[in-house]
C-alpha positions as CSV (number, residue, x, y, z in Angstrom):
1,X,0.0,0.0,0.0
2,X,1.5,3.9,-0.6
3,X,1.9,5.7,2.1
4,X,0.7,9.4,3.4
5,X,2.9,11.8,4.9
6,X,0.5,14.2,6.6
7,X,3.2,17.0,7.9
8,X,1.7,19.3,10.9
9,X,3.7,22.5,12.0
10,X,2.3,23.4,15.5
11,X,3.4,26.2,17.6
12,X,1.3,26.8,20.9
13,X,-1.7,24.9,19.5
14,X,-2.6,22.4,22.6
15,X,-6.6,23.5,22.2
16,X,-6.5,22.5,18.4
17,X,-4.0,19.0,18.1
18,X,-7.0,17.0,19.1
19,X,-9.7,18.3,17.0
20,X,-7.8,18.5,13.9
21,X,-6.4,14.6,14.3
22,X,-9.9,13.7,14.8
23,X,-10.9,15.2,12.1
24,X,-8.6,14.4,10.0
25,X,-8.2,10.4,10.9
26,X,-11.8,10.3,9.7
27,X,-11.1,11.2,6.6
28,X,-7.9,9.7,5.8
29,X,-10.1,6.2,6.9
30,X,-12.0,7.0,3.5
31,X,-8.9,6.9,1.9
32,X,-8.8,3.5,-0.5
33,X,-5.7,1.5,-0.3
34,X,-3.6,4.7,1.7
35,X,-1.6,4.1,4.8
36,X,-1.1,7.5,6.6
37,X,1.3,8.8,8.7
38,X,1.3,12.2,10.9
39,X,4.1,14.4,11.4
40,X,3.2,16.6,14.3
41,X,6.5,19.5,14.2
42,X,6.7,20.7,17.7
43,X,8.4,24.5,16.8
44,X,8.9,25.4,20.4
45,X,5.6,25.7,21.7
46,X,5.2,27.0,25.1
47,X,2.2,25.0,26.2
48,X,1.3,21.5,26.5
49,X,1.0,21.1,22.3
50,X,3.7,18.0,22.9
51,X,1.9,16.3,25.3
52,X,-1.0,16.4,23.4
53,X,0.5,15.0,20.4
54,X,2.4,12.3,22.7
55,X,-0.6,11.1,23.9
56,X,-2.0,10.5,20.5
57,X,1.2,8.9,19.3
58,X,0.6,5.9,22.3
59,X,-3.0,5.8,21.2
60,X,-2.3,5.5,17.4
61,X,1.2,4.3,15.7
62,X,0.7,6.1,13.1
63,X,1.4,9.1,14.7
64,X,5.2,10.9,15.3
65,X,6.4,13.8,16.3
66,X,9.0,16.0,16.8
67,X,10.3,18.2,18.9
68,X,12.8,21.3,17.6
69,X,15.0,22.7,20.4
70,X,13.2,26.0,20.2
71,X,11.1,28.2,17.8
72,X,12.4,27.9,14.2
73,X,9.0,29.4,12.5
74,X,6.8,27.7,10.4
75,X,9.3,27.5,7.8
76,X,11.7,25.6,9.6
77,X,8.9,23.2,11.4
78,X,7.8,22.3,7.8
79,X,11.2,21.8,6.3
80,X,11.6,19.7,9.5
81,X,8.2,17.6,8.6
82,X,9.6,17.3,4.7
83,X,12.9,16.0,6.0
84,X,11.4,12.8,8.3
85,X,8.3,11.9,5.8
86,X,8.7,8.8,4.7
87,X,5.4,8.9,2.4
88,X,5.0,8.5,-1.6
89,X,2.7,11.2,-1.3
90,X,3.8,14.6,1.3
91,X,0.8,17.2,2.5
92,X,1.1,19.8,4.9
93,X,-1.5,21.2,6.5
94,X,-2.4,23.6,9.5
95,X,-3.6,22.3,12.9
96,X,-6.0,24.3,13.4
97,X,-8.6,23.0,10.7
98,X,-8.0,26.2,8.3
99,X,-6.8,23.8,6.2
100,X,-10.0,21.2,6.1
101,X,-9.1,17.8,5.8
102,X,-12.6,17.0,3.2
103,X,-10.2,18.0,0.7
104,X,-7.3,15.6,1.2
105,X,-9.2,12.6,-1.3
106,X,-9.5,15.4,-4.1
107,X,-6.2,16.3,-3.4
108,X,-4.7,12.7,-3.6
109,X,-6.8,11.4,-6.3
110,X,-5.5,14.7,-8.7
111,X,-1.9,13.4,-7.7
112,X,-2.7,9.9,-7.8
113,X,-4.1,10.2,-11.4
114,X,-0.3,11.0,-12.4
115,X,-1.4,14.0,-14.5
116,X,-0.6,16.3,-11.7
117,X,2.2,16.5,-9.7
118,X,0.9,18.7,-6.7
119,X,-2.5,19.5,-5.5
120,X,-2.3,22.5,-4.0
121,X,-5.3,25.2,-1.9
122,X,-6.2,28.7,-2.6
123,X,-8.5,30.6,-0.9
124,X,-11.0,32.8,-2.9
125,X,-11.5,35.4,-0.3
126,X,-10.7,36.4,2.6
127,X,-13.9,36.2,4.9
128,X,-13.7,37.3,8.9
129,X,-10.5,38.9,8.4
130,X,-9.8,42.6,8.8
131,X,-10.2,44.9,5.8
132,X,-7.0,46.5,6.5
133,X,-4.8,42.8,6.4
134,X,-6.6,41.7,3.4
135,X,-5.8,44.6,1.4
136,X,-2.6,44.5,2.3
137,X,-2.5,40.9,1.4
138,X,-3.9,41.5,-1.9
139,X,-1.1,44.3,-2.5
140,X,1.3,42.1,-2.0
141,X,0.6,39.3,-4.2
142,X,0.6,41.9,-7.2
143,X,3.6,43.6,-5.7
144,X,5.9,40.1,-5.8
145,X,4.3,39.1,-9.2
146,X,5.1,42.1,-11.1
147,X,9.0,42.0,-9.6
148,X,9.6,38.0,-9.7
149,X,9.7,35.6,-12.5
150,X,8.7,33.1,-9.7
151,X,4.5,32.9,-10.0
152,X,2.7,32.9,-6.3
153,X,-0.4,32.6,-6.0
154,X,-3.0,35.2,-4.6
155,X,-4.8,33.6,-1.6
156,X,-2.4,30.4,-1.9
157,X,-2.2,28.5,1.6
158,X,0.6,26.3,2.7
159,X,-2.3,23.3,2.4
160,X,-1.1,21.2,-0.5
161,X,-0.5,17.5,-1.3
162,X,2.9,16.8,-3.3
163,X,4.2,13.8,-4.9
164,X,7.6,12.2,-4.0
165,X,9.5,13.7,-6.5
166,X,8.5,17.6,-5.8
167,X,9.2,16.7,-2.2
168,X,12.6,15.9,-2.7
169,X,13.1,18.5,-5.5
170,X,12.1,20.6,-2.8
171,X,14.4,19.0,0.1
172,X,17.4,20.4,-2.6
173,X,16.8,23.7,-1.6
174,X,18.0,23.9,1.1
175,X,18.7,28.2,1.6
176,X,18.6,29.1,5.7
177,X,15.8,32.1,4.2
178,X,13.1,30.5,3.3
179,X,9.9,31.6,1.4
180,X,7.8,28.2,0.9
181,X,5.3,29.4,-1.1
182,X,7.9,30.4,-3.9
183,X,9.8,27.5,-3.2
184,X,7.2,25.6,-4.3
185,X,6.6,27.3,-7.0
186,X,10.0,28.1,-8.1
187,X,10.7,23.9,-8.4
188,X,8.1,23.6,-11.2
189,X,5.9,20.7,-11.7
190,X,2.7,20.7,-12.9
191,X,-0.1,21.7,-10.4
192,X,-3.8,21.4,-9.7
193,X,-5.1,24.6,-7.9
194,X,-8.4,23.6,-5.7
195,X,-10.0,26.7,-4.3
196,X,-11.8,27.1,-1.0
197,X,-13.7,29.4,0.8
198,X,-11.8,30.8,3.9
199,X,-12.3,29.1,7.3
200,X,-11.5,30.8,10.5
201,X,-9.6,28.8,13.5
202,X,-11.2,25.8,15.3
203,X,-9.8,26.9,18.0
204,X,-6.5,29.0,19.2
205,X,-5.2,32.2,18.4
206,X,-3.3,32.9,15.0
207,X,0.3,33.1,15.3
208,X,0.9,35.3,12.9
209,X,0.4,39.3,13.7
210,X,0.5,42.0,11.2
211,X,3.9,42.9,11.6
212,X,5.3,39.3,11.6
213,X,3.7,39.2,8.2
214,X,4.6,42.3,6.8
215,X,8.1,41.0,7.6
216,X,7.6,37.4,5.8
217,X,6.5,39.3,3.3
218,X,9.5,42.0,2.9
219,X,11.6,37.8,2.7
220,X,9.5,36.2,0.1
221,X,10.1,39.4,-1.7
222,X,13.9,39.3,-1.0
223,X,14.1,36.0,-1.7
224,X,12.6,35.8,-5.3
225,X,13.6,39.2,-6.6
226,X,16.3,41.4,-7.0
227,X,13.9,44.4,-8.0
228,X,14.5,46.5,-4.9
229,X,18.0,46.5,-6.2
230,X,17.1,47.6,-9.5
231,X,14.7,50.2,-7.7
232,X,17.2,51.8,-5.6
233,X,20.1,52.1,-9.0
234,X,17.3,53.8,-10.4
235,X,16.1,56.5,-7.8
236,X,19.9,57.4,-7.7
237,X,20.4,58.1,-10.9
238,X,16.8,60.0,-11.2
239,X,17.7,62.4,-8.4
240,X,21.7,62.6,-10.0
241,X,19.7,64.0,-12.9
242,X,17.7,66.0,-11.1
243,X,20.4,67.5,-8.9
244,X,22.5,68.4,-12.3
245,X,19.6,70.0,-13.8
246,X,19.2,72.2,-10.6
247,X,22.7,72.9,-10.2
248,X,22.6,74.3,-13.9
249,X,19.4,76.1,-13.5
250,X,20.8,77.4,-10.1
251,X,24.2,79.4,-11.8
252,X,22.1,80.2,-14.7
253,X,19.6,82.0,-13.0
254,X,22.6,83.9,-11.0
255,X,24.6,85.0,-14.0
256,X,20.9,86.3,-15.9
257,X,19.3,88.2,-12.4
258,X,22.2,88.2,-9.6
259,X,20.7,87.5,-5.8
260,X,18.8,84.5,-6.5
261,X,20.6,81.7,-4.9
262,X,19.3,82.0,-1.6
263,X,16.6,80.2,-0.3
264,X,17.9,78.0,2.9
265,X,15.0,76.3,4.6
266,X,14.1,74.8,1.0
267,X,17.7,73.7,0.5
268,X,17.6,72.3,4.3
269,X,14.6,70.5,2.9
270,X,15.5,69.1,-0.2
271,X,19.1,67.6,1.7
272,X,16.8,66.2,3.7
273,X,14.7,64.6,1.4
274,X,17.8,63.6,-0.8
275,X,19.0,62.1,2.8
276,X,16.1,59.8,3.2
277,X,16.2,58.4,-0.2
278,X,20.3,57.3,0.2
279,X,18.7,55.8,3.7
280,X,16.4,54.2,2.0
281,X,18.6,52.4,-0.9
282,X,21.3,51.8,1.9
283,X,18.5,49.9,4.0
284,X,17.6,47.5,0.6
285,X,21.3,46.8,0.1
286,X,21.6,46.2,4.1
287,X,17.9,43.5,3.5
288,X,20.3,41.8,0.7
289,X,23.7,41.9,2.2
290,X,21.8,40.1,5.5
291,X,20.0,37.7,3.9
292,X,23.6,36.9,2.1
293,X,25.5,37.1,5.8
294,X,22.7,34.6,7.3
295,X,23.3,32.1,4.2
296,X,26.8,32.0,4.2
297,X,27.1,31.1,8.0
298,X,25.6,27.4,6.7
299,X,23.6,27.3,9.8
300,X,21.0,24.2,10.1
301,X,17.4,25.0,9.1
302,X,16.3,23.5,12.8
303,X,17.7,21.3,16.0
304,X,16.1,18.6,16.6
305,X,15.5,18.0,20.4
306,X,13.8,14.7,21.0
307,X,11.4,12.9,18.4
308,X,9.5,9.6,18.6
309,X,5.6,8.2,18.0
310,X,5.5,5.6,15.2
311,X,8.1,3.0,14.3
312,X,10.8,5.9,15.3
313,X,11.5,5.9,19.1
314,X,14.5,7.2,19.3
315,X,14.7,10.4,22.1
């Protein structure tokens, strides 16, 4: 029988574990001719989220876990899950049932069919969240498209089900900055969109505030495109140009009428302004040369502290 990897980054979501392996154990018994295993990625929560999942591992052996030494982010937590799946077929999904499991036989049988190489979830809108964050969202997905060659998907989740060979494809890239959602579109193969309606929380609070994701956002864009770089050459030859322009204006203006180069609060102004924009370029420079500095220390993706659940017991 082929085996399903079912990969579960949790962070501080002890109230949810239990619903969402209900759930999704219901389900996956539908599943013809599918052994399943679950992945629960302990990122460092601060609760009792790895007791929970212990538990569930002596009750069923289909369930492991793992435990990282402290908070890696979701990133790391599902690189973690990719890692230790032993499946022919890898999903990842969310524990807290945003991700609804009624979807994973659509999902497999699009992969299974062999015509599709991923199966992957987009939301169509963005229902119970605040006007401000969705529009914001929706900003950014036409931002990065527009300044990457790397597609990503307006209202794509991190819900999808992959073949073997995209999961390893994926495994190859192995960058300490990561931005799954264009990692997995960056590696190609041919994929199946399947859109949903959004679903709030079962239960829990969501990890993710606004400036946490204006900051994953400021990476993915990092990460897939040098455009900022581009952006900033530009500005400084613009306001070069400028500057010339009004340095020949300035003279000629004093040679023709005599007394007109003064004018000090709107030159403090302008050095100012001329000020910022350096700060600014020197700041998108700084984003690259630290994303650069954090990749070529080589440091691990995650530490693993203790794992076990399944037929892997070692602690």
């Amino acid at each position: 029988m082929e085996l399903l990897s079912i990969i579960v980054p949790c962070f501080n979501e002890e109230a949810a574990v239990e619903t969402f392996y209900t759930h999704t154990s219901a389900v996956c018994e539908t599943l013809p001719e599918i052994r399943v295993e679950y992945i629960f990625v302990d990122d460092g929560s601060r609760d009792g989220t790895l007791s929970v999942v212990k538990k569930l591992a002596e009750r069923d052996g289909a369930v492991r876990w793992l435990a990282l030494s402290r908070n890696f982010g979701k990133e790391g937590a599902m690189f973690a899950g990719l890692e230790h799946a032993k499946g022919d077929y890898v999903a990842v999904m969310d524990a807290d049932l945003q991700d609804p499991p009624d979807l994973l036989p659509e999902l497999l049988e699009t992969v299974r069919s062999g015509e599709y190489d991923c199966a992957a979830v987009r939301r169509v809108d963005r229902k119970g969240e605040p006007p401000i964050r969705s529009w914001f969202a929706r900003q950014f997905y036409k931002v990065i498209n527009k300044m990457s060659k790397t597609e990503i998907v307006d209202g794509a989740r991190d819900f999808r089900l992959m073949s073997r060979q995209m999961t390893d494809a994926i495994l190859r890239l192995t960058e300490y900055n990561r931005f799954s959602k264009g990692i997995f579109s960056w590696v190609g193969f041919r994929t199946k969109w399947v859109e949903t309606e959004n679903i709030e929380r079962s239960a829990g609070e969501s990890k993710w505030s606004f400036f946490k994701l204006l900051v994953y956002a400021l990476d993915g864009i990092i990460a897939f495109s040098t455009a900022p770089l581009a952006i900033a050459s530009v500005l400084g030859l613009v306001f070069c140009a400028i500057a010339f322009v009004a340095i020949v204006f300035v003279i000629v203006r004093q040679l023709l009428w005599g007394g007109s180069a003064f004018g000090w609060p709107s030159l403090v102004c302008i050095i100012l302004f001329l000020a910022g924009i350096q700060l600014f370029c020197i700041g998108i420079v700084g984003q690259y040369l630290a994303k650069t500095y954090l990749e070529v220390k080589g440091r691990p993706i995650y530490l693993l502290r203790e794992s076990g659940g399944g037929d892997n017991h070692e602690k």
